[in-house]
C-alpha positions as CSV (number, residue, x, y, z in Angstrom):
1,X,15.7,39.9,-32.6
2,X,17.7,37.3,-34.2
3,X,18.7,35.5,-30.8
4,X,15.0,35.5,-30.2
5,X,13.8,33.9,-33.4
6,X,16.4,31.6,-33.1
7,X,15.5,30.8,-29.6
8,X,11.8,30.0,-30.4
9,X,12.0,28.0,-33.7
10,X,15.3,26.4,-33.1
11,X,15.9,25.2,-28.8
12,X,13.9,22.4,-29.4
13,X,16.7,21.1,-31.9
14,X,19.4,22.3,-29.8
15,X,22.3,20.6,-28.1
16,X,22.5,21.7,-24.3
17,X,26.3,23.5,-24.6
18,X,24.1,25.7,-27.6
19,X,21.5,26.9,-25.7
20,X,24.3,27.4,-22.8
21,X,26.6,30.0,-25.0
22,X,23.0,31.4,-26.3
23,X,22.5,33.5,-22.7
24,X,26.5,33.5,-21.8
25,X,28.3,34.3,-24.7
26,X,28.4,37.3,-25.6
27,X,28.8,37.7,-29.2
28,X,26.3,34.9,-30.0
29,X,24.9,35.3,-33.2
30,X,27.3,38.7,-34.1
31,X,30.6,36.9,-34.3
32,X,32.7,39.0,-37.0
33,X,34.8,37.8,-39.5
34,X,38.5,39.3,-40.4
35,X,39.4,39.3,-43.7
36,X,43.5,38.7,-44.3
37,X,43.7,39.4,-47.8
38,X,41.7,39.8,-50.9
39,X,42.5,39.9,-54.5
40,X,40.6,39.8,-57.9
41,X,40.7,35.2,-57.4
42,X,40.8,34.8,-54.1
43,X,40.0,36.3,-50.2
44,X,41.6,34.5,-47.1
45,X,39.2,34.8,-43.9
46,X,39.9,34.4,-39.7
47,X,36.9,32.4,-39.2
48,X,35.3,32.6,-35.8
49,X,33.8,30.0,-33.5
50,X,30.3,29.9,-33.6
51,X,29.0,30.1,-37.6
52,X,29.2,28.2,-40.3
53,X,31.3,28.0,-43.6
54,X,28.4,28.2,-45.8
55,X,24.6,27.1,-46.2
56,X,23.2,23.6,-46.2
57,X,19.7,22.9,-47.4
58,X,17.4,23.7,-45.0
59,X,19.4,26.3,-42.3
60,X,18.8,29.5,-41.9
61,X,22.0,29.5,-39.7
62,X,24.5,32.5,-40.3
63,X,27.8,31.9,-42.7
64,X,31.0,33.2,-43.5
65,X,29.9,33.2,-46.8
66,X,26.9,34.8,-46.3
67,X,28.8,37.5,-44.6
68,X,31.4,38.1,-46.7
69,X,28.6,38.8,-49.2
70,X,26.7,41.5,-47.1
71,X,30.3,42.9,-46.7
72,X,31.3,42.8,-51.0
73,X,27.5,44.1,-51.5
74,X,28.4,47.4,-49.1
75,X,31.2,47.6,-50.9
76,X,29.9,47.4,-54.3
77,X,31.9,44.8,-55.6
78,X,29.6,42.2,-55.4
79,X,28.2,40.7,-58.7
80,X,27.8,37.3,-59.8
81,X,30.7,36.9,-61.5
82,X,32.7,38.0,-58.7
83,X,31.4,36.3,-55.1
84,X,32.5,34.3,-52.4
85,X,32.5,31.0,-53.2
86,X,33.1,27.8,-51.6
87,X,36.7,25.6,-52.1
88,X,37.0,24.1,-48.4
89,X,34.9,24.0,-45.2
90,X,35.4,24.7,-41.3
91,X,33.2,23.1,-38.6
92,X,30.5,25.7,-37.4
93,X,32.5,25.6,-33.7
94,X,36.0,25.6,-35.3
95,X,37.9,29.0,-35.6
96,X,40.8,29.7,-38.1
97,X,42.1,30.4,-41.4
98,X,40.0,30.2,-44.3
99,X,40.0,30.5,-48.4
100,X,37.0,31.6,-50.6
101,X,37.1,31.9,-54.6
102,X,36.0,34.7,-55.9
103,X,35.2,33.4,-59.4
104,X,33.8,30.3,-61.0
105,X,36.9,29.5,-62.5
106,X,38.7,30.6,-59.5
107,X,36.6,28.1,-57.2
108,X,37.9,24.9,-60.2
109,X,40.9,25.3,-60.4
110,X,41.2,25.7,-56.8
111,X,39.2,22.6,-56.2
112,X,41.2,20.4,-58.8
113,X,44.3,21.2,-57.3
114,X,43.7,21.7,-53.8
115,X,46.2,18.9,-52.5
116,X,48.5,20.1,-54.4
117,X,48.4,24.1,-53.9
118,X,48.4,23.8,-50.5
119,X,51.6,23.0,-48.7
120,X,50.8,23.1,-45.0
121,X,47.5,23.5,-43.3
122,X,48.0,23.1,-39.4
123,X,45.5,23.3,-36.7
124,X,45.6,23.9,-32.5
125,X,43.4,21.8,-30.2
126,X,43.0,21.7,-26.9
127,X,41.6,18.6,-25.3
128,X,41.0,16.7,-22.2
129,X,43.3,14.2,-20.8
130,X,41.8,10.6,-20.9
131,X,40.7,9.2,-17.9
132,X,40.8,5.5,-19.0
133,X,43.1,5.1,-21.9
134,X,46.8,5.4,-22.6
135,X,48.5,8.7,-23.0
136,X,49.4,9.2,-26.5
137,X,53.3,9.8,-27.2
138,X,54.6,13.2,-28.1
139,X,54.5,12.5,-31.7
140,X,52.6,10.3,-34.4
141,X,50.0,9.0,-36.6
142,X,46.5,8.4,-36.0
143,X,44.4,6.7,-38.9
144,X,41.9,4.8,-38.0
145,X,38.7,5.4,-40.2
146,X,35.7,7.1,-39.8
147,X,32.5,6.4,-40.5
148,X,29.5,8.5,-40.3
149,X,25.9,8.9,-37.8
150,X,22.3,9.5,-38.8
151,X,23.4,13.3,-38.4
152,X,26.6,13.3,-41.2
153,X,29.0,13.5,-38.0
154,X,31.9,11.2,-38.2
155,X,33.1,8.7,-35.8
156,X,35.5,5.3,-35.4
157,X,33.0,2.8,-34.9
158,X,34.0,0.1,-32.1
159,X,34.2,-3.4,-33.2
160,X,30.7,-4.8,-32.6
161,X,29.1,-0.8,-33.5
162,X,25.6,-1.6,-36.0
163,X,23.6,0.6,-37.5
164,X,20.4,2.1,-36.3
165,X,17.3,0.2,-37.8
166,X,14.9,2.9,-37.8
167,X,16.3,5.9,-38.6
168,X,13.7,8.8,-39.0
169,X,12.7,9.6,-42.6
170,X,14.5,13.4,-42.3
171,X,18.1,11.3,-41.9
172,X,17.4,8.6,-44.3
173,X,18.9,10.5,-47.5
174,X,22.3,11.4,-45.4
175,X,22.2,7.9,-43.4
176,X,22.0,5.6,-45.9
177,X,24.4,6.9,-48.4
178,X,27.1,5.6,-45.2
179,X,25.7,2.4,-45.2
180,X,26.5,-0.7,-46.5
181,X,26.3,-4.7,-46.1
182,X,25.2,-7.9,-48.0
183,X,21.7,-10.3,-47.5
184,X,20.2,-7.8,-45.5
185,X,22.8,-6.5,-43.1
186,X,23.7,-3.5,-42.9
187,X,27.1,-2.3,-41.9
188,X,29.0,1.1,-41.8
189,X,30.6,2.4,-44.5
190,X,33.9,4.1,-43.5
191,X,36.3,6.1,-45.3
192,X,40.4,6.5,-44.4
193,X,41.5,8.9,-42.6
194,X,44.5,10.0,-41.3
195,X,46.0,12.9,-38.7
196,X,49.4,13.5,-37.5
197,X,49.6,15.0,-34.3
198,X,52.4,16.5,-32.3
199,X,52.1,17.4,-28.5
200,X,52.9,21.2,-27.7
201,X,51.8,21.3,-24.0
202,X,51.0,18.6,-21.4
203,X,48.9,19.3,-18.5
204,X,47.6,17.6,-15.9
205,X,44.3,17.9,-17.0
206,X,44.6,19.0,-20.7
207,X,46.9,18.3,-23.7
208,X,47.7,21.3,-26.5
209,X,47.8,19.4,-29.7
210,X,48.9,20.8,-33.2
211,X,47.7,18.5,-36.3
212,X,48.3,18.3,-39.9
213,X,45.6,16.3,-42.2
214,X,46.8,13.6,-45.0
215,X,43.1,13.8,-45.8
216,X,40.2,16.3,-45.0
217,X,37.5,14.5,-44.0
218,X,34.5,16.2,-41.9
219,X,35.2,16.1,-37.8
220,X,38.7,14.2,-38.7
221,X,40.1,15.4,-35.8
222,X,37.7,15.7,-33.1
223,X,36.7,12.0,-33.9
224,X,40.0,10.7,-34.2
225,X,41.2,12.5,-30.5
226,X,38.4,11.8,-28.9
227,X,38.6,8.0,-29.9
228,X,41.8,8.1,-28.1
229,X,40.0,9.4,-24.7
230,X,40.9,13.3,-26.0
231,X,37.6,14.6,-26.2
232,X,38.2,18.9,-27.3
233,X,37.4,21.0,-24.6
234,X,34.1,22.2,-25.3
235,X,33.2,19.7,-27.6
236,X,29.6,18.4,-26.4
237,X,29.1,16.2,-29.4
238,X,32.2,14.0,-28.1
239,X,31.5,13.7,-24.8
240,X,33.6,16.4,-23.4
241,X,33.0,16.9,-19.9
242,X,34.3,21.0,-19.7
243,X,33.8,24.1,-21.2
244,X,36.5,26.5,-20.0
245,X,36.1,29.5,-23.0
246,X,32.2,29.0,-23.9
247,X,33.3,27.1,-27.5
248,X,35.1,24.2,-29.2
249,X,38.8,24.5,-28.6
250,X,39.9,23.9,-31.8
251,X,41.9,26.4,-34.2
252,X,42.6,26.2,-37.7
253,X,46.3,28.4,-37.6
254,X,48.1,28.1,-40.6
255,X,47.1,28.0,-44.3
256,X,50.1,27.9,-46.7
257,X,49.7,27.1,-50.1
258,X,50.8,28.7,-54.0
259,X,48.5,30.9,-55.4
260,X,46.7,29.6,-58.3
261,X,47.3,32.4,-60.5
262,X,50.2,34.4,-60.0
263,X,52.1,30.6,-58.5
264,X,53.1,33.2,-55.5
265,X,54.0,31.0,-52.4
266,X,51.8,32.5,-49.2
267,X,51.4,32.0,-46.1
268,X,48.6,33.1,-43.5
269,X,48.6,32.3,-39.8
270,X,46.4,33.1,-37.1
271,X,47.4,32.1,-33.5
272,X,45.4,29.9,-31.2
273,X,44.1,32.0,-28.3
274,X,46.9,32.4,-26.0
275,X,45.1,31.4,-22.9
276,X,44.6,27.5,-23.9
277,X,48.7,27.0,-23.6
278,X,48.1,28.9,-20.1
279,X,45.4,26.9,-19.3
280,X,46.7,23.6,-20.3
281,X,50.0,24.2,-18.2
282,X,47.9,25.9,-15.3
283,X,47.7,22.0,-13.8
284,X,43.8,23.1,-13.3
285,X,41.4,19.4,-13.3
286,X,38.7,19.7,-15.5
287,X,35.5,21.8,-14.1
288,X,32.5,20.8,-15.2
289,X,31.0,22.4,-17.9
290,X,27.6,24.6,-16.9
291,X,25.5,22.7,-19.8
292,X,25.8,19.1,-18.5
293,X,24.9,20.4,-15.2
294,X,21.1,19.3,-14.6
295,X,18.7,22.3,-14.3
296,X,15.2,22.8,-14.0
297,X,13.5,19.9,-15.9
298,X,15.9,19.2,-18.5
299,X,17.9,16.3,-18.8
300,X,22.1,16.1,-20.1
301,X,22.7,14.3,-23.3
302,X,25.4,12.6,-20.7
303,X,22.6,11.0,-18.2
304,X,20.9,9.6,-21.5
305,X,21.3,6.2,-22.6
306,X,19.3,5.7,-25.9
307,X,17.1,2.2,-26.9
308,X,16.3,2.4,-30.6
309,X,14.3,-0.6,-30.0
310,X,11.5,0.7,-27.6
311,X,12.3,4.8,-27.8
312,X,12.9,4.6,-24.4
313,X,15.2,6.5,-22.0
314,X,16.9,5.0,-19.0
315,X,19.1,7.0,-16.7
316,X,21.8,6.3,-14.8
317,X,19.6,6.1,-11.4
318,X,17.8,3.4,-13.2
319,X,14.4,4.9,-13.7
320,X,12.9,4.6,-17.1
321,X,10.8,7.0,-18.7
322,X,9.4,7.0,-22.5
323,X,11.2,10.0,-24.4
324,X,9.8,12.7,-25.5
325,X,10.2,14.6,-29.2
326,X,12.8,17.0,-27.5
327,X,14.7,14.4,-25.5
328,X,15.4,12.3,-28.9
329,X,17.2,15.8,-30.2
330,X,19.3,15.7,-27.2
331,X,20.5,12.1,-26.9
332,X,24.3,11.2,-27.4
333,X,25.0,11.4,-31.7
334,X,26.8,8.1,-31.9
335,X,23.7,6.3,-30.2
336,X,21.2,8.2,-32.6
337,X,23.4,6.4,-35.4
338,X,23.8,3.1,-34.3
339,X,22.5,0.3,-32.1
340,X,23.7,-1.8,-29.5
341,X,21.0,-4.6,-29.8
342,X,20.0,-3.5,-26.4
């Protein structure tokens, strides 16, 4: 039932690789959440793929948090002085290991000492070697910053990258709070950001990558790999071209940080699945993923170029065709947020 409600209200909002896992993946909708420990402050989570951290105004989408409440309420220890509440977020598509306060107080002083509790928070990627650009070395640094779409999704902006001028009304709130510019101009706001990356497994078609974050800021790492022609495997949003386990290949593994009560030094870690190290070192090329792959009458995101100017589409064939409500959803994210003066 839920699949089906879901299907009907939400596919025409849906990105292609979505409505591809919908009918393949098994667990759509049902993924289950492992909980690593629990105390009176605090519960650590494994986090699938495939829901969110919590709510945002307006989904109806599944959470962890949501979850972990239907599991405290079966319990009977659910109240609302003692809940699952918020201190740091995980992408929808990204797995790993998670912390919730269970207090109000908790959740503070959690929050107000985050960067300094936590020692070590690492993450495992997989990601597709770049066609164009230059390999990155074994080891080091990225920081460029990021700014942020019509859709709150971060990206580094090329030199020359403009805003869109007619964002829809729905994005305005979230778009223009990025924005910026003088006598009428507007330009992207962008904030630092910074990743250090370490190379566990080359491949001839993939890299295994395992990052640490100087600062947390939303799709850090998928937009700063990607910029460097590392798009995730699986990762539809950046323009990855495969799909090889039906989800975004990245993992958050390791959460280590001093409790903010008892000043106990922890550590939780949750493995990547084994089979991207396999895969990466298989020397497999890239296959295609199933959801850019044209069928019936629908078009990929990929074979969309977008004109903000005329709400046109052109593909790459030539033709050019005026788009329709549920082509706009589609269309690539960082050419719904800016313009090219095309």
């Amino acid at each position: 039932m839920y699949i089906f409600l879901y299907y009907r209200y939400y596919k025409p909002y849906m990105k292609n690789s979505t409505e591809y896992k919908m009918t393949h993946k098994k667990d759509f909708g049902h993924e289950k959440i492992e909980i690593l420990y629990e105390d009176q402050w605090i519960i650590i989570i494994n986090k699938p793929s495939g829901i969110l951290s919590c709510p945002y105004p307006g989904s109806h989408s599944r959470t962890a948090q949501g979850v972990l409440e239907e599991m405290m309420r079966k319990r009977g220890t659910l109240n609302s002085h003692h809940k699952p509440l918020v201190v740091h977020r995980l992408d929808r598509d990204t797995s790993g290991v998670m912390m919730f306060a269970l207090t109000e107080p908790a959740q503070k002083i959690i929050m107000n000492s985050w960067h300094q509790m936590v020692t070590e928070r690492l993450y495992r990627a997989l990601a597709e070697n770049p066609l164009k650009e230059k390999p990155l070395p074994d080891f080091g640094l990225i920081d460029d910053p990021l700014a942020f779409n019509a859709y709150n999704v971060g990206f580094v902006p090329k030199a020359g990258d403009k805003p869109s001028r007619n964002a829809g009304k729905h994005e305005e709130s979230v778009y223009e709070k990025h924005l910026g510019g003088k006598n009428g101009k507007q330009e992207f706001k962008t904030v630092p950001a910074r990743t250090n990356y370490k190379v566990i497994t080359r491949g001839k078609a993939y890299t295994l990558f395992e990052l640490s974050l100087d600062t947390g800021k939303k799709n850090q790492i998928r937009a700063h790999l990607a910029s460097k022609g590392y798009p995730l495997a699986g990762d539809e949003n950046f323009r990855a071209k495969s799909d090889p386990f039906l989800r975004l290949c990245l993992h958050a593994r390791t959460l280590e940080f001093d409790h903010p009560y008892t000043e106990e030094h922890m550590k939780f870690e949750v493995p990547e699945p084994s089979e991207w190290k396999d895969f990466a070192e298989s020397e497999k090329s890239t296959k295609t993923a199933e959801w850019l792959k044209p069928s019936g009458n629908s078009q990929s995101g990929r074979n969309i170029r977008h004109n903000t100017s005329d709400e046109r589409i052109r593909s790459e064939n030539g033709n050019t065709t005026r788009m329709t409500g549920k082509q706009k959803n589609h269309m690539d994210f960082i050419q719904r947020g800016k313009n090219h003066g095309r």
